[in-house]
N, C-alpha and C positions, 0 to 999 in steps of 0.2 A: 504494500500500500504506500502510494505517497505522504512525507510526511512534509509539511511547513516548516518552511524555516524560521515562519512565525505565523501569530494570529491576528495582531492588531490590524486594524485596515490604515493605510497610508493616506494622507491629505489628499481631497479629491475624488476620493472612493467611498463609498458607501453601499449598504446592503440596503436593499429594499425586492419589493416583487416585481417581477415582468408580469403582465396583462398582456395575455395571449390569445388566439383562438380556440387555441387548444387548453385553455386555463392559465392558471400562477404559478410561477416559475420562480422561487430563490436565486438571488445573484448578488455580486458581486460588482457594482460597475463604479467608472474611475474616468471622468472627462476631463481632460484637459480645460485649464480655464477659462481660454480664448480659440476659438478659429477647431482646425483641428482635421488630420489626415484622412481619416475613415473610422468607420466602426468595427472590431472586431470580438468574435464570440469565441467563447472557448469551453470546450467540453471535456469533463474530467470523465474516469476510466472505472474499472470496474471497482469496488468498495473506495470510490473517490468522493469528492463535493469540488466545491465553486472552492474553498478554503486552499486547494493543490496551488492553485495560481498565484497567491496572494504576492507572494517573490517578486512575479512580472510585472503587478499593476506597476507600481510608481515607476520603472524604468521606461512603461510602456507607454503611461501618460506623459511623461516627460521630453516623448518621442514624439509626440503628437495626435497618439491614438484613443481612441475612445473604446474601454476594452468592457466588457460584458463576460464576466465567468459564471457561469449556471449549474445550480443543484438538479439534474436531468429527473424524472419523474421517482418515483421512490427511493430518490437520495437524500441525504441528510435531512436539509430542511425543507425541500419538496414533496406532500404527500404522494402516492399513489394507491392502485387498487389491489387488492388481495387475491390478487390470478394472474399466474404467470401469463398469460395469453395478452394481457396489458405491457407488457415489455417486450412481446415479440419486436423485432428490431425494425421490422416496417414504422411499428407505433411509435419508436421511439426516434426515428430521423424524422416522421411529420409533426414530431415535436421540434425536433431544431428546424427545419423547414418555418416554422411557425415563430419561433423567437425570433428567427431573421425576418421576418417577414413585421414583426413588430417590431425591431430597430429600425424598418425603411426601407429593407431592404428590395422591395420594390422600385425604388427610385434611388436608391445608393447600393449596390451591392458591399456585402461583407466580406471580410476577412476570416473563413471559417477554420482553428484549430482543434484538433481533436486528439486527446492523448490516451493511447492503450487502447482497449476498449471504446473509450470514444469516437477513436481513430475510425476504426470499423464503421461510427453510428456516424458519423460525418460523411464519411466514402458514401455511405447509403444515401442519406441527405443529398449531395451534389448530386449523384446520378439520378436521385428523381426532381431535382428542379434546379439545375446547372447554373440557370440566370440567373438566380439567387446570389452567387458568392462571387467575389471578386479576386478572390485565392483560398486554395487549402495546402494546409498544414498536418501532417499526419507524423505526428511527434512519440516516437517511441511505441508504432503502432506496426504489424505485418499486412502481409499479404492474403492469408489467410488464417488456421486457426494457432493458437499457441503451442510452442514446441513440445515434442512428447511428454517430459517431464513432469513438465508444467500443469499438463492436461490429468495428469492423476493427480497432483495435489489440488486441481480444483476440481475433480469428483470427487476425493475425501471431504471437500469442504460441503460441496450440492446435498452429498449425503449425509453430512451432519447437520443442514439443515433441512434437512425433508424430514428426519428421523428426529431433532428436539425440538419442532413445529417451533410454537412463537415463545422460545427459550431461547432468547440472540446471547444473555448473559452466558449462559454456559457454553455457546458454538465460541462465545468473544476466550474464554477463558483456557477453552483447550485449544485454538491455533495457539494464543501467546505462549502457552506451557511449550509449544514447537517449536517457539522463535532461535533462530542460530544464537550459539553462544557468544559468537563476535557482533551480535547485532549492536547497533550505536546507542550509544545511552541516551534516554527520551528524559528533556524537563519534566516534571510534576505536571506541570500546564499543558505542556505537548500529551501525555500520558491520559491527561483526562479529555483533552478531545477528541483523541482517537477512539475510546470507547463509548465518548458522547456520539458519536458521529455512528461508530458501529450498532448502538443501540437503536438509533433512530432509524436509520438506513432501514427499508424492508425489505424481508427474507426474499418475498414472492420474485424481485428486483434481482437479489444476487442471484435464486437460483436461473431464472430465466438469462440472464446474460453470462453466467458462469457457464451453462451448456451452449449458448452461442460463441463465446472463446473455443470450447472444444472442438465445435463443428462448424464452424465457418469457414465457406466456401475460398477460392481463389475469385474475386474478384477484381483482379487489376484490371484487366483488356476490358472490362465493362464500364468500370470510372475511366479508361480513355479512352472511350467511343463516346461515351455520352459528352464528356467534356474535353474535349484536344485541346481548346485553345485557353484552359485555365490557367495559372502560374501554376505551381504546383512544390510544395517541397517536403520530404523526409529529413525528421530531424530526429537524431537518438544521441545515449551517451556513448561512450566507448566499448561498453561491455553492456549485455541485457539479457536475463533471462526468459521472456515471456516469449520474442521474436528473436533469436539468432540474428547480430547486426550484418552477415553477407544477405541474408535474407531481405533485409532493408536495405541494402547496396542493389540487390538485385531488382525490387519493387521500384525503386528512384530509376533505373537505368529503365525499364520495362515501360514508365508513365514519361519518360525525357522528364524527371522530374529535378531539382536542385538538391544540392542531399549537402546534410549537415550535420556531424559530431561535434559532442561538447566533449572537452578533453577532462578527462579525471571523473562520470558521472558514471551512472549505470541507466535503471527505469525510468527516470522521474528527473531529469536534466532540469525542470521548471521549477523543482523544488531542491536540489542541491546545486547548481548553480544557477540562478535567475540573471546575475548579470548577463552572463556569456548566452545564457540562450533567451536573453530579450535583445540583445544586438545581434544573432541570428537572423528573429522575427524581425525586427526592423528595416535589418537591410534587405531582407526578402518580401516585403512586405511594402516599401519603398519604390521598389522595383516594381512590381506585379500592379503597385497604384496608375501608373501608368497608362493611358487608355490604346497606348500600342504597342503594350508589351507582350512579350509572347514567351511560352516556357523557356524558363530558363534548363539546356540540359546539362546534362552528369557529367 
């Protein structure tokens, strides 16, 4: 899971709800005080929230951008329904479909990121309304489902929560009893958000996109037919367990996409280092604003 490198929100940003078609949306947004580059949305990954980005806002405003990060439908602070068949990943890209479309993005296209998990719910998103975005970003995200590995320790997880229904405390208590011995030591503060967040989060949410990580298709050659002439870029850390980083070399070459490593990170580039990969986004983002820009390739 992503962790913050903090919680506070930075000058300029503020939580409140998106009013959507599709309902209320928790987020995270951060305008610039004057004028301002575009809008950009950003989708956190699977047991993620709008909190993963917090890193980016102020570099991001400070770039010129007006950034929107969102609790996606049964995340943190966003309710959802109690049936996996509400997460199915059609529903949940005509959700971000719908946030952009309440930033403007009818008459301003977006800047659409999506990380992990997201990644995937973003890809869906552009393929079914391309006009919508002004670039994507597919940050720490594959080509298709998560590497073998990966894929049993999140059916251990599906099955611990099919099997202690609406008992999130005790699914929260036996991953952490799993956690590597070398994991990084979490503030008191940190510690208690991450199980506040865990608590809220709903099950019905993990386990539907848990088994979407597993079996999710190869989509690449479908996000470039639908969309060829979008900017396009993969961004990861150096090393990643969920995607194999040749794998995201190979998805960037496949889309002519722009491809970006953060040196020294692993999952979550947005939250262990937010400088280096908010001056990723910008300058790819810079670029792509452009109304005759065209992919940048690998």
């Amino acid at each position: 899971m992503s962790k913050p490198p903090r919680l506070t929100l930075p000058e300029h940003a503020v939580a409140r709800l998106l009013e959507t078609s599709r309902g209320r949306f928790a987020v995270h947004e951060a305008v610039p005080p004057s004028g301002g580059k575009g809008v950009a949305l950003l989708v956190p990954g699977f047991t993620g929230s709008k909190e993963d980005f917090i890193g980016l806002l102020e570099p991001l405003v400070a770039a010129g951008y007006h950034v929107v990060a969102v609790d996606g439908r049964g995340q943190h602070e966003t309710p959802g329904p109690d049936d996996e068949a509400g997460y199915a990943q059609e529903e949940l890209a005509r959700d971000v479909i719908a946030q952009a479309e309440a930033l403007g993005a009818a008459e301003q296209p977006v800047h659409l990121l999506g990380h992990s998990f997201g990644g995937l719910v973003s890809r869906a998103a552009v393929i079914g309304a391309p006009g919508l975005f002004r670039s994507l970003t597919l940050m720490s995200s594959g080509p298709a489902a998560i590497a073998e590995d990966q894929q049993e320790r999140t059916k251990l997880l599906v099955a611990g929560l099919e099997l202690m229904g609406d008992d999130m405390e005790a699914v929260w208590q036996a991953m952490r009893a799993h956690d590597p011995e070398d994991a990084l030591h979490e503030s008191p503060e940190l510690a208690d958000f991450l199980h506040r967040r865990w608590l809220a989060t709903s099950r019905w949410q993990l386990m539907a996109t848990g088994r979407q990580l597993i079996a999710e298709s190869d989509r690449v050659a479908e996000l470039a037919e639908a969309a060829p002439e979008l900017p396009k870029l993969v961004l990861s850390g150096e090393v990643d367990y969920a995607w194999p980083v040749p794998r995201m070399d190979d998805m960037a070459r496949r889309l002519g996409a722009r491809r970006a490593v953060v040196p020294g990170t692993e999952h979550s580039p947005n939250a262990e280092d937010p400088a280096t990969t908010a001056r990723e986004l910008v300058a790819f983002w810079d670029t792509a604003a452009s109304a005759d820009a065209a992919p940048v390739r690998a």
